[in-house]
NUKETOR-397783 format. One record per residue (C-alpha): residue in one letter; x, y, z. Coordinates in steps of 0.02 Angstrom, whole numbers, plus 50000, padded with zeros to 5 digits. Each point is the difference from the previous one (the first is absolute). Example, Ala and Ser with C-alpha at 12.3 -4.5 7.8 and 13.67 -1.06 7.14 Angstrom:
<sites>
A506154977550390S500695017249967
</sites>
This chain:
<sites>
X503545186350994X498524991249918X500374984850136X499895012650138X498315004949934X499384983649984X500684994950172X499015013950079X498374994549899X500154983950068X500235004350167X498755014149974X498614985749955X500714990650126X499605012450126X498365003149920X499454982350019X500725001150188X499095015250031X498334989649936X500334986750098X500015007150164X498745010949965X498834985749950X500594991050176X499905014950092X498015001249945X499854981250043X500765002650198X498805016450003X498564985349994X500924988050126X498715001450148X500514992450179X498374992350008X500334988049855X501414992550084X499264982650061X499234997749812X501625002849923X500954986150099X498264989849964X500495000449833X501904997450036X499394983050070X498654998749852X501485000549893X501344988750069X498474985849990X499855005949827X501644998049953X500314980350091X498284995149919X500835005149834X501754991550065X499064985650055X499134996649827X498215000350094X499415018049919X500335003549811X499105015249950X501195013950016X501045009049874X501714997950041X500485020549983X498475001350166X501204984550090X501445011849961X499375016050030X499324992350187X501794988850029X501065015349949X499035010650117X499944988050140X501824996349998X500045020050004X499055001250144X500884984450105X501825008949955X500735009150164X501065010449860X499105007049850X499745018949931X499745007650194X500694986950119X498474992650105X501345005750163X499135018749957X498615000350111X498415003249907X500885004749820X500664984949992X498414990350000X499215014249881X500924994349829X499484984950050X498175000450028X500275011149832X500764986149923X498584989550064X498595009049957X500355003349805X500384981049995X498384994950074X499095015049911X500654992049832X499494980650060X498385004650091X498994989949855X501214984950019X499985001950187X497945000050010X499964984049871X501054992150140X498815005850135X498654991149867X500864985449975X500544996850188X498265003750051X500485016250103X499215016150025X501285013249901X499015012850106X501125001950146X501515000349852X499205013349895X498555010650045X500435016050115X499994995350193
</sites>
């Protein structure tokens, strides 16, 4: 009996956590706007020159948790199969872009020192179109 109860609190917080989770995405898509599309793959591109500067040994200033976060989330984005199959039209490239966005939303200071140090405007990257 008392493993029964302590099976259904789990699962309980599990669901709790779930429930959190997709509400916190589900406030995140409600901000997605169509007309940020072109700055979003600007800083998919931004990003994979990021990460072979970093590869490459020419740029050093970058916590390795931002070159995860941005890797995992690129390697997200560039799978045909993840969470909602990119095959789904329009859904499928939501988690994505969702995926995307809190990545970039957590590197955005790394990503700008980037812009700095490559000499490149982060305003097409960051500032609303």
């Amino acid at each position: 009996m008392a493993m029964g109860r302590t099976r259904a609190a789990l699962l309980g917080g599990g669901a709790l956590g779930m429930a959190w989770r997709g509400a916190a995405l589900a406030q995140h898509l409600r901000r997605v706007d169509p007309r940020r599309l072109p700055q979003l793959i600007g800083r998919v591109g931004l990003t994979a020159r990021l990460l072979r500067d970093v590869a490459r040994g020419r740029y050093r200033r970058v916590p390795w948790k931002t070159i995860g976060a941005l890797g995992g989330a690129l390697a997200y984005f560039l799978m045909p199969l993840d969470a909602v199959p990119d095959l789904v039209p329009l859904t499928g490239f939501l988690d994505d872009a969702v995926v995307l966005g809190l990545a970039f939303g957590a590197a955005e200071a790394d990503l700008r020192a980037y812009c700095e140090w490559r000499g490149v405007d982060p305003t097409p990257y960051f500032d609303a179109p």
